[in-house]
Structures are given as structure tokens and as C-alpha cells.
C-alpha positions in Angstrom: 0.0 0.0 0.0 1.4 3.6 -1.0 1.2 6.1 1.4 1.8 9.9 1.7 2.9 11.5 5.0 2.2 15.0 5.7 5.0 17.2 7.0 2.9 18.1 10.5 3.2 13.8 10.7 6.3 12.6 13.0 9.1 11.4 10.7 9.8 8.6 12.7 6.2 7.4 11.5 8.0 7.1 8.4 10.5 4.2 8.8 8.2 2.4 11.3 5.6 2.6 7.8 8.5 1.6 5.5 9.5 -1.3 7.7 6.4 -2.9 8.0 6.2 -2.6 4.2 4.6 0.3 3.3 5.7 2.7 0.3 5.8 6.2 2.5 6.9 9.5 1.3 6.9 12.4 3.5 6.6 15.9 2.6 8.8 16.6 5.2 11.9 15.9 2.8 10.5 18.1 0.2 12.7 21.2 -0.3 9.9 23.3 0.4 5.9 22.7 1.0 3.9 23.0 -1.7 0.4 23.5 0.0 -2.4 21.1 1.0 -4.3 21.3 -2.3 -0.4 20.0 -4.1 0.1 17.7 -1.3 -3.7 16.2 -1.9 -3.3 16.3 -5.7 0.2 14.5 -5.6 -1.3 11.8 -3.2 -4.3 11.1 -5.8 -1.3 10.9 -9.0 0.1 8.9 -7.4 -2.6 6.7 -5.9 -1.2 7.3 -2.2 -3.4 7.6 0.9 -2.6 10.5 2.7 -1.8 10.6 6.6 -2.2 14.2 8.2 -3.1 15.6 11.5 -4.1 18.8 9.6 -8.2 19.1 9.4 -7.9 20.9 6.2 -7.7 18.1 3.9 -10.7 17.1 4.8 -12.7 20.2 4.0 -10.9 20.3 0.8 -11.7 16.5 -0.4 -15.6 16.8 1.6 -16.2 20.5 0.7 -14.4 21.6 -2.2 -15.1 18.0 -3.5 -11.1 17.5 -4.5 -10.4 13.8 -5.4 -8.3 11.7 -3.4 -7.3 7.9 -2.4 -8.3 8.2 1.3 -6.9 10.3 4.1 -6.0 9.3 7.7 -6.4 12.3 10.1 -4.5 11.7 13.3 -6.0 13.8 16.5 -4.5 14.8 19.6 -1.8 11.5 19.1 2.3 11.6 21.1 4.8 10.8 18.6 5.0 6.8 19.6 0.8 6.9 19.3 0.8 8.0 16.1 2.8 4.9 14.9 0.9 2.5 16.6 -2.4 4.1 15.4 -1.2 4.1 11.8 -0.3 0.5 11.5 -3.9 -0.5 13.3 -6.1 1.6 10.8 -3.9 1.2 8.1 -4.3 -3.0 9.0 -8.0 -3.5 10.1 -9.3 -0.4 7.6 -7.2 -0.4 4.0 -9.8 -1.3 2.0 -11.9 1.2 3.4 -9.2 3.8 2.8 -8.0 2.8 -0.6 -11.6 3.3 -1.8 -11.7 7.0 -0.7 -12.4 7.3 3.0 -12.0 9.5 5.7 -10.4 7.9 8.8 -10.4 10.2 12.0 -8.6 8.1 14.5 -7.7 9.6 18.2 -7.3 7.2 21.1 -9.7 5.2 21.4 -12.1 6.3 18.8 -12.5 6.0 15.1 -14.2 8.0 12.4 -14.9 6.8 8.8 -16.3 8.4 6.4 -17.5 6.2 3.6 -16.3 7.3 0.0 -19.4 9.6 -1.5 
């Protein structure tokens, strides 16, 4: 599964990602950020679901109805949560996500939002 880490995401997420076998890129090693609507439009090219903590991509793939191959919001999470959260959803939930949902996930709660 190909995945797209936003630059507000822990880079340590990263190589726990890649060594469970993910393909993970993170913004943060871009030379310089290109915005939400390029990060969300670079995850969609590339078929890549996005993880954020950042609320905003939401509004622009539910509002402004910009495509996209499912986003993984991560709320109020410590570095060391956010990896174990990511590998739970991304385990029990990926076909949910690779079809275009919304996971919300915060301690003990998850969100989806079924593709429209």
C-alpha cells in the first residue's frame, strides 16, 4: 500500500511505515511545502493515501469535493501513538481507505467516512 505523509506527521512514522512494508513518502523531505491542495493532488497521482493531523484536507476532499485515495487524520496522538495508530487503521481499515475514505482516528475512537 502507497502512502503519503504530511509534513505536521512525526518522521519517525516514516521508517516504522516503511519497515512494515509500506511505500511512504513524506513531505517533510521536500525542499519546500507545496500546500495542501499540491500535497492532496500529488497523493491522488500517485494513488497514495494521505496521513495528516491537519483538518484541512478534509474540507478540501468533503467541501471543495477534490479527489483523493483516502486520508487518515491523526487527532491529539504523542509521537510513539501515532505509529501504533497508523499501523492498526492502516491494518483493520485499508480497503476502506484505498476506496476513498476519511479515517479520523484519536485514542480510542475511530471515524470513517464512507467514499461519496
Amino acid at each position: 500500500m502507497k502512502l503519503l505523509l504530511d509534513t505536521c506527521v512525526w518522521g519517525g512514522v516514516r521508517s516504522a511505515l516503511a519497515n512494515a512494508g509500506y511505500d511512504v513518502i513524506w513531505s517533510g523531505d521536500w525542499e519546500e511545502d507545496p500546500g495542501d491542495e499540491e500535497i492532496l493532488a500529488r497523493a491522488y497521482r500517485e494513488e497514495r493515501i494521505l496521513i495528516t493531523l491537519d483538518k484541512d484536507f478534509g474540507e478540501l476532499a468533503i467541501v471543495r469535493g477534490l479527489p483523493h485515495c483516502g486520508i487518515l487524520r491523526l487527532v491529539n496522538l504523542s509521537s510513539q501513538q501515532q505509529i501504533v495508530i497508523c499501523l492498526q487503521v492502516l491494518e483493520q481499515y485499508a480497503e476502506e481507505l484505498k476506496t476513498g475514505a476519511i479515517a479520523t482516528a484519536e485514542l480510542g475512537r475511530l471515524r470513517i467516512r464512507p467514499p461519496d
